[in-house]
N, C-alpha and C positions, 0 to 999 in steps of 0.2 A: 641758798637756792636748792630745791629739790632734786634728786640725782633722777636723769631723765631715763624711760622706759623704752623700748625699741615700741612701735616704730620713731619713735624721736631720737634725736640724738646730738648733743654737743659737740660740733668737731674739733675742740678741745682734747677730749677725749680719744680721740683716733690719732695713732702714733702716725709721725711723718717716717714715706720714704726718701732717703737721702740718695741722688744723683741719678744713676741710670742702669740700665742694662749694656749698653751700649760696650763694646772691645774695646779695648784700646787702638788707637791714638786718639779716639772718640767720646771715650767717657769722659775722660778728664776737664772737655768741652763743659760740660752738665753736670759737674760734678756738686756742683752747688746747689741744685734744683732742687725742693721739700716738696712731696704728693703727699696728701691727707687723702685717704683714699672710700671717698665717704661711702662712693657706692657700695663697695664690699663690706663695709661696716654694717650699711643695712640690710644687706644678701640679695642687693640685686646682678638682676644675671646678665639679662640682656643690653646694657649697657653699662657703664664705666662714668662715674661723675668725681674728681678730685678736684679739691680745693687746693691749689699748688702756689707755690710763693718761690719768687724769683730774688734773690740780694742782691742788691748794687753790682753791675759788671757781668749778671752772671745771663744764659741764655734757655729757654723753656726747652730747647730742643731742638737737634739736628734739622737746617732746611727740610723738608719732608712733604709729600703726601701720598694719602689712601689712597688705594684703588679700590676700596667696596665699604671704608668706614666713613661716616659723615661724624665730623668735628665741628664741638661749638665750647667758644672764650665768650664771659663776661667779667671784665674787671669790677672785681671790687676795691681794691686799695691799690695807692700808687700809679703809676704810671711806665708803660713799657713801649717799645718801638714795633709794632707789625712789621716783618717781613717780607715780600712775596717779589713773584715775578714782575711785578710792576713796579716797586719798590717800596717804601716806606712809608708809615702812616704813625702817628702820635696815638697812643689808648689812652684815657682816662677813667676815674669811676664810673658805671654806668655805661660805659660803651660793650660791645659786641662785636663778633665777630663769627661767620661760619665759613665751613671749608668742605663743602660737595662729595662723596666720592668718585672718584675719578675723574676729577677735574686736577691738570695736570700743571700744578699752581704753588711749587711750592712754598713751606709758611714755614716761620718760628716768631717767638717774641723774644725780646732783648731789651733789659733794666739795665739802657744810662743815666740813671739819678743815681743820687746818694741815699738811698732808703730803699728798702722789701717794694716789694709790688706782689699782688695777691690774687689772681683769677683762680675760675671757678670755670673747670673743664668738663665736658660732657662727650662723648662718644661712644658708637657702636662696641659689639664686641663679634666680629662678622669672622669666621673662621678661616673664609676664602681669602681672608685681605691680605693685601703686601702692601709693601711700603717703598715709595721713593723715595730716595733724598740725592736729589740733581747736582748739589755743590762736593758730594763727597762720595769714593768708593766704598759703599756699603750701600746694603739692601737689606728690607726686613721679612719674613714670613710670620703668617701667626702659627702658633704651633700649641695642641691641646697644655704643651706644658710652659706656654705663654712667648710670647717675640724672641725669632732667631733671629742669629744675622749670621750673611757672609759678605765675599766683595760680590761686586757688581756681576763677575763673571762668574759668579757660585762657588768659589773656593773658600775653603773656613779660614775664621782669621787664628 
């Protein structure tokens, strides 16, 4: 096969990030989580699209939502478990999901199969946004040199 030209691109080719930003007692949640990080790859700015793959057991991300970024999951491969305030919901290929900003709901997915599961993440990159994550003391801010965290009551971890 031909080696492809931007704007094309194999995400093959784009190395995965392994686990998170996240401090501890938190990362180690995540620590399994692969982002292909397609949008950077192609130099876009305005938003953020990673191809992320989940391993058996493992979970996409701290319960959570924006306050000013709008989130969207489409499974490609496998199957993971929706989180949310309402509770639980089965993905498989071809399914979707979005997540509002500010709509105060929040999500993760979680792979209980014995195989990878593989969505395909699209979000804002809004500078005003924070982050909640209602099951756990931390918070996020974006920050030009990309997501801080402290606890809930603003002290660094």
């Amino acid at each position: 096969m031909a080696q492809l030209k931007l704007p094309a691109l194999d995400p093959v080719q784009v190395p995965p990030r392994v686990g998170s930003a996240y401090p501890e007692p938190f990362k180690s949640r995540v620590s399994a989580r692969r982002k292909q990080r397609l949008g950077d790859a192609l130099g876009l700015k305005n938003y953020g699209v990673n191809l992320t793959t989940i391993p058996p057991g493992a979970v996409s991300a701290l319960r959570h939502w924006h306050s000013h970024e709008d989130e969207f999951i489409y499974i490609v491969s496998g199957e993971l478990v929706l989180v949310t305030n309402d509770g639980e919901q089965r993905l498989t290929p071809g399914m979707c999901a979005g997540f509002p900003a500010g709509r105060a709901d929040g999500h993760c997915l979680v792979n209980r199969t014995q195989r990878d599961a593989v969505f395909l993440e699209v979000g804002d990159r809004r500078p005003e946004d924070a982050v909640t994550y209602p099951d756990d003391d931390i918070a996020g801010r974006a920050t030009p040199q990309g997501r801080r965290f402290t606890r809930k009551d603003g002290t660094p971890y």
